[in-house]
N, C-alpha and C positions, 0 to 999 in steps of 0.2 A: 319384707315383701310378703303378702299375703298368698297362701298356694293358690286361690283361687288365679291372681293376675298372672305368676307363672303359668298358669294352666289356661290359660286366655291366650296368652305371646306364643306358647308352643303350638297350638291349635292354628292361630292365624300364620304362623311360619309353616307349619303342614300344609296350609290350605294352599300358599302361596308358594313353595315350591313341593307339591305334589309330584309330577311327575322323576323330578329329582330321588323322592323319599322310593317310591316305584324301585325306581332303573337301581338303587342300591339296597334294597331288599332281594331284586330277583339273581343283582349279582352274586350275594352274599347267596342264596340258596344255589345257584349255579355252583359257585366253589363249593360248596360243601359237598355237591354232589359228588362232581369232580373228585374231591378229596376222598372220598368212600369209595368210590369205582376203579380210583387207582389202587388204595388200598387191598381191596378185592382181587383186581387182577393179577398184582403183585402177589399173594399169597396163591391165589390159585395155578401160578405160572411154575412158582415155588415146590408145589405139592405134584404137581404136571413130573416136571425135570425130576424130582426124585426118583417119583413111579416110573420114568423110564430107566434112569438109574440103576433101578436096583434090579430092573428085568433086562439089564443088558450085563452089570456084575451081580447075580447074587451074592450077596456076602452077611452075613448077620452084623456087622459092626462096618459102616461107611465114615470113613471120615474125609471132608472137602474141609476150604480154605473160605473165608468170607471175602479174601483178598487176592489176585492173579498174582503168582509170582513163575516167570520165565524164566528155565535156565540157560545159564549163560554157553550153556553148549549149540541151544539152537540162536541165542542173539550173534553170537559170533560166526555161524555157518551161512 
């Protein structure tokens, strides 16, 4: 099959669903936005919580947990 007639068939499928090709470009740009501005505010929430942190312990060395763990003194109280 010659590229030109592939290149004929995708054109006339563009033409004919256009607004289809549209509505999932702008999604696809939406998500990604999305995906950056979470990213974003996740890190700056991150850096937030620290800086209060460490002006509420100063300490040179902070170590936290990426995971909650409860002790079982207050689950059983």
């Amino acid at each position: 099959m010659p590229l030109s007639h592939i290149a004929m068939l995708a054109s006339g499928d563009l033409r004919a669903r256009r607004t289809r090709y549209l509505l999932l470009v702008i999604v696809i740009a939406v998500g990604s936005a999305l995906m950056v501005a979470l990213s974003t505010i996740s890190v700056g929430t991150k850096i937030y919580v620290q800086d209060q942190l460490y002006q509420i312990f100063p300490a040179d060395i902070l170590i936290y947990s990426q995971s909650i763990d409860i002790p079982n003194a207050f689950v059983n109280a």
